[in-house]
C-alpha positions in Angstrom: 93.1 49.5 109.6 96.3 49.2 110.8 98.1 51.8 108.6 98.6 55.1 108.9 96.6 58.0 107.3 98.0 60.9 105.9 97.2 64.1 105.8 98.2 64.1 101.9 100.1 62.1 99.6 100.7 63.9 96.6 102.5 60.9 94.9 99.2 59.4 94.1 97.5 62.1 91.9 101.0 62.8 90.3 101.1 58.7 89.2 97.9 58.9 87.8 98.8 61.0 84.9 102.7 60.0 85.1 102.9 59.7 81.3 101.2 63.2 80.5 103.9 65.0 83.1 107.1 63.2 81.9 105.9 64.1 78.7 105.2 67.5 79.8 108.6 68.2 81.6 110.9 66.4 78.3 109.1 68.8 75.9 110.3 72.0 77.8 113.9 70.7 78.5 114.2 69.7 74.5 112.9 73.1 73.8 115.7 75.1 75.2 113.4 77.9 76.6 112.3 78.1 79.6 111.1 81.2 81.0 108.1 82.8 79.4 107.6 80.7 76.3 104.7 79.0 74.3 103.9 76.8 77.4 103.4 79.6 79.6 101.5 81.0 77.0 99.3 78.5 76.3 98.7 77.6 79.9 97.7 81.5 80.3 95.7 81.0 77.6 93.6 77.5 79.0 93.7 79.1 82.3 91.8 82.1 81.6 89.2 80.1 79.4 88.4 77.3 82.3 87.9 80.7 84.4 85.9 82.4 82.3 88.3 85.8 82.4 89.9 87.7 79.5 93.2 87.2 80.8 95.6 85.4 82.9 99.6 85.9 84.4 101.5 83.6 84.9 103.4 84.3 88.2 105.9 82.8 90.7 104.0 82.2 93.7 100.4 82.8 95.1 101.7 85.5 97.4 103.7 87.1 94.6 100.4 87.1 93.2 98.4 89.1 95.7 101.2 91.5 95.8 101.3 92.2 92.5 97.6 92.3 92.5 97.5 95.3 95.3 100.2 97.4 93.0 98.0 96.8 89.9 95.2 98.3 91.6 96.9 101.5 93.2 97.6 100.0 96.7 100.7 101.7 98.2 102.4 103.1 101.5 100.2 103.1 104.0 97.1 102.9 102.2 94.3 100.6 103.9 93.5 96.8 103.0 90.7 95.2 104.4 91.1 91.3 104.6 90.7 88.4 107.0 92.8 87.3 109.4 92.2 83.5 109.6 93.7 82.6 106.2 97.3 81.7 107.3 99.0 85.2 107.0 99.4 85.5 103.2 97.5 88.0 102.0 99.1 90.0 105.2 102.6 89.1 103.8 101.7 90.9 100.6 100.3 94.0 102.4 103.2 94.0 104.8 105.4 94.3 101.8 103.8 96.5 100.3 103.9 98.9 103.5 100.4 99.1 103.6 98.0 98.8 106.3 95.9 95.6 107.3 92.5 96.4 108.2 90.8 93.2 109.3 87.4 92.0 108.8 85.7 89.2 111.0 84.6 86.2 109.0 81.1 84.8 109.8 80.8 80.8 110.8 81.8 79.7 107.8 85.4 81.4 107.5 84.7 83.5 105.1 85.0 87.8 105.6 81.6 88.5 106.7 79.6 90.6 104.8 78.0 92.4 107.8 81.5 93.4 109.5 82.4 94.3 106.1 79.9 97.2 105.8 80.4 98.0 109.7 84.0 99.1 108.7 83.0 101.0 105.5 80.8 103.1 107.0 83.7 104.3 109.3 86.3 103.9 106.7 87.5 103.5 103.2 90.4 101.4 102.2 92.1 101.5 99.0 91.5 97.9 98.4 89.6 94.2 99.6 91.1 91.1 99.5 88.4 88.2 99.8 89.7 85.1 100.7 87.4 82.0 99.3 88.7 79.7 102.5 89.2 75.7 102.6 87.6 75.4 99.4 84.5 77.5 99.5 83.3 80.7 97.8 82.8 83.5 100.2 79.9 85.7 99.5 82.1 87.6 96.7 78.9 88.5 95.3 77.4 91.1 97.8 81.3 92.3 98.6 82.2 93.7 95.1 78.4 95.4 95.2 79.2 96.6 98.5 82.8 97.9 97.4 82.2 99.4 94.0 80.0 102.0 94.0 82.8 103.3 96.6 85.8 102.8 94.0 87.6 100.1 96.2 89.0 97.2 94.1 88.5 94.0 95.5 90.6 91.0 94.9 89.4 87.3 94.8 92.4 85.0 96.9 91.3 82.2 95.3 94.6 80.0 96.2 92.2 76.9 97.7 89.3 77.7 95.6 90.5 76.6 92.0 87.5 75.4 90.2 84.5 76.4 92.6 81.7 78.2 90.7 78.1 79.9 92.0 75.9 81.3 89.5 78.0 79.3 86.1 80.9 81.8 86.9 84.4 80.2 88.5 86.2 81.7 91.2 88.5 84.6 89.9 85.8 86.1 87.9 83.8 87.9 90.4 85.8 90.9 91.6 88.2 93.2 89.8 91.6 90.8 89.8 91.5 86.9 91.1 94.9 85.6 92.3 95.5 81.9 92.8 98.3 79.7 94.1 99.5 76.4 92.2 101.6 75.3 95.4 101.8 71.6 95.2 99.4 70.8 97.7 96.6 72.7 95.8 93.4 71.4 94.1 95.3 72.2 90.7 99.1 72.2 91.9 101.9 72.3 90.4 105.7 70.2 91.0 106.7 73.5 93.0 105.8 76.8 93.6 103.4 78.9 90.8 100.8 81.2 90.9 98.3 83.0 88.2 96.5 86.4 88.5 93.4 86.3 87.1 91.3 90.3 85.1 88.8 90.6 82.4 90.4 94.4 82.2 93.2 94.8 79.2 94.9 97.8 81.4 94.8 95.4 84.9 96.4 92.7 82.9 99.0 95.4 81.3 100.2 96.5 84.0 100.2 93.0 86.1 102.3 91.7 82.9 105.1 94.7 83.8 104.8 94.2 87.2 106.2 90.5 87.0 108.7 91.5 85.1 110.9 94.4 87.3 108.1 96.9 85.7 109.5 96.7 82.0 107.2 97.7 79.2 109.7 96.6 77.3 113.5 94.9 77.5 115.5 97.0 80.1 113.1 99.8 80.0 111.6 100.1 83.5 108.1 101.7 83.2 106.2 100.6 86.1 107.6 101.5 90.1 106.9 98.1 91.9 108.5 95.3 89.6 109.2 92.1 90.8 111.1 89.0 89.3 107.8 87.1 89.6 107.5 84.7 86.1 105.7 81.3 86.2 108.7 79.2 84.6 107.8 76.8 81.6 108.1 73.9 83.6 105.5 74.7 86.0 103.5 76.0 83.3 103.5 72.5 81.0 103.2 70.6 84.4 100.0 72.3 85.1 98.6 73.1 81.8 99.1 68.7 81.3 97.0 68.8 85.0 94.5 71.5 84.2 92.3 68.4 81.9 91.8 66.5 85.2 91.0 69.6 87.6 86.9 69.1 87.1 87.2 65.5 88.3 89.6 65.7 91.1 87.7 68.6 92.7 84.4 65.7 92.2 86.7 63.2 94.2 87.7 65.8 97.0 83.1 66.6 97.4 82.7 62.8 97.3 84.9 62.5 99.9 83.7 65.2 101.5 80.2 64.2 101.7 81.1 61.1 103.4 82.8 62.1 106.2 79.7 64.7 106.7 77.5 61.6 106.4 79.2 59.4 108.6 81.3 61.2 111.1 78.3 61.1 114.2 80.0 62.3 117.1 78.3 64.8 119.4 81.6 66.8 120.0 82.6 67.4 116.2 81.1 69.7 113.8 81.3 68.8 110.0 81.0 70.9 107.0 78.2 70.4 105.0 77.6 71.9 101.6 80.0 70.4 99.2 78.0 71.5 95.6 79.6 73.3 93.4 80.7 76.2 95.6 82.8 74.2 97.3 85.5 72.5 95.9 86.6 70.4 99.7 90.5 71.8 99.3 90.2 70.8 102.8 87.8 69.1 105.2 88.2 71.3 108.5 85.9 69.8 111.5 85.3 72.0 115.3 85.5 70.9 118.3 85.5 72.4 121.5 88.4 69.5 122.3 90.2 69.9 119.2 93.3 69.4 121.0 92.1 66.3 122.0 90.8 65.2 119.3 94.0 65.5 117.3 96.0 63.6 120.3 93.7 60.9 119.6 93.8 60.9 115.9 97.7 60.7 116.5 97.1 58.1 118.2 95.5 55.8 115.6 97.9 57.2 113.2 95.7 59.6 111.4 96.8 62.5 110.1 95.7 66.7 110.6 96.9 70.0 110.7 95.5 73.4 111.9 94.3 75.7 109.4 95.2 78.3 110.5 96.2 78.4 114.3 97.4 81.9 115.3 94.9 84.8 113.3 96.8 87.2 111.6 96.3 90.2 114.1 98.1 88.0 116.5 101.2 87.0 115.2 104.1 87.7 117.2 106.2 89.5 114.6 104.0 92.6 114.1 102.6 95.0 116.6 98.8 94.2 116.8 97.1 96.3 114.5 94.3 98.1 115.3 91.1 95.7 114.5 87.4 95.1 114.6 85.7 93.0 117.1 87.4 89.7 114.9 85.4 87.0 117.8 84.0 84.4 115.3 87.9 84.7 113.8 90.1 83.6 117.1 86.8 81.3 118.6 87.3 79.6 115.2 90.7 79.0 115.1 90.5 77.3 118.8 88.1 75.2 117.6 89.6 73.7 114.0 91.2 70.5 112.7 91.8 69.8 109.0 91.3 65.9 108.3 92.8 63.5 105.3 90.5 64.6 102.2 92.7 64.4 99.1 93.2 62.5 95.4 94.0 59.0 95.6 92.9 58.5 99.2 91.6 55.1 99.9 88.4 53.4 100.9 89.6 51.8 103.9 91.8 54.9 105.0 88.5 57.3 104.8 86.6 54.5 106.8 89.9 54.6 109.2 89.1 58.7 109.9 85.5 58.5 110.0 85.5 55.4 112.7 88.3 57.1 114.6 86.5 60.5 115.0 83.2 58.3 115.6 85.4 56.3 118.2 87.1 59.3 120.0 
């Protein structure tokens, strides 16, 4: 194949349904409202349903979302939040906000926070909160981390941003833990014609106060209840965009695993390391490989005109804008992100340009 592969072309899943979002989009501008209306309402509504959860707030962004989150659950100056720090520096943003402290957790060899670190740092400390990043797709192992976390009192907090749809058990992703918080950016599984995000509770008082806190902390017009507000409210265009794409979510997170499985099938090299378990805990948000080369592995993907990223290259701890924080042992964390490279894997992708990765890796 002689043309080139990209990383993602979000033009393709948007022309599939063109009809439903040009309907969507004229129905808010006719309606003349167009901040927290009846479509941010009803996509609330659908939202919470498809993730089996009581409730669900409609936000600005994802990160907006995991802020908001930490205040709802009593996370303020200086108090602790474990995390990981291989997720692209989100979750930290929030924190950082916040003026809270990052305490970070080594994820085991498949990126998620490792359980084991996990209880190694709770028996020396207690933070106020955990933030659990379901990475690349897949559930981490949310189960044994809330029944690690409650019987302590620490909230935990699902960042299910890449993980819309994935399930274990018949339960979805932001119904595990105490508040899930997801990100509709436009390159997400379910994503939205800009930037959204939804926070996800089965508690009446968590979704209370996450309603006030997205609104400059009013309990009601100009009344400011609630320290912490922000100006944080998913608009009604994002929220009829997404509640027309919310139908299709099932089946595009099928064609992501089918892809998935195909390049685990087929890419043979003895230098690259595929992902394997693409069932229903893993919704393949993104195909990430290792390689002990991966720098030369990309130079020669960029070569044939196939497209990757890095996911994410610089762990949190060691980002040059803060002072290095003081951390676990986080080994599996920076080996891992020497060693990762994100392929093509998304919604309209091609026959010949999946054969066009997996003979290039094969080829390299």
């Amino acid at each position: 194949m002689n043309q080139p592969v990209p990383l993602n072309d979000l033009i393709r899943q948007n022309e599939i349904i063109r009809d439903d979002l040009v309907a969507a989009a004229r129905s808010v501008i006719e309606s003349g409202w167009y901040i927290l209306g009846k479509q941010g309402a009803r996509f609330e509504a659908a939202f919470a349903e498809y993730c089996g959860v009581a409730h669900a707030i409609g936000v600005a962004s994802g990160t907006d979302a995991i802020e908001l989150a930490l205040r709802a659950a009593g996370v303020g100056r200086d108090d602790g939040v474990a995390t990981v720090a291989n997720a692209g520096f989100y979750t930290s943003t929030a924190i950082h906000t916040i003026g809270a402290r990052p305490l970070y957790v080594d994820v085991g060899p498949l990126h998620t926070m490792s359980v084991e670190a996990l209880r190694q740092m709770l028996a020396r400390e207690t933070p106020r909160a955990v933030v659990v990043t379901h990475l690349y797709g897949r559930l981490a192992e949310i189960e044994e981390i809330v029944a690690l976390c409650r019987p302590a009192g620490i909230a935990v907090i699902e960042d299910c941003a890449q993980a819309h749809g994935a399930s274990r058990g018949g339960r979805k992703a932001g119904s595990f833990a105490d508040i899930g918080c997801f990100s509709f950016y436009p390159t997400k599984n379910l994503g939205a014609l800009g930037d959204a995000g939804a926070i996800t509770t089965s508690d009446a008082a968590t979704a209370s106060r996450l309603r006030e806190l997205r609104q400059y902390g009013w309990s009601g017009k100009y009344q400011v209840s609630r320290a912490g507000g922000a100006n944080s409210r998913l608009d009604e265009m994002q929220a009829a965009l997404l509640l027309a794409k919310l139908p299709y979510l099932e089946q595009w997170n099928e064609e992501r695993r089918r892809i998935a499985r195909r390049y685990a099938a087929e890419i043979q090299h003895p230098h690259v390391e595929c992902p394997s378990d693409f069932g229903s805990t893993n919704i393949a948000h993104l195909f990430v490989v290792q390689s002990d080369d991966r720098d030369g592995l990309r130079k020669h993907l960029q070569a044939r005109s196939i497209g990757s990223d890095i996911h994410y290259p610089i762990p949190d701890h060691l980002q040059p804008a803060y002072a290095a924080p003081k951390a676990d042992d986080l080994g599996m964390t920076e080996r891992l992100a020497k060693r990762i490279l994100t392929l093509p894997c998304f919604n309209g992708m091609r026959d010949e340009e999946i054969r066009a990765v997996i003979e290039a890796v094969n080829a390299w």
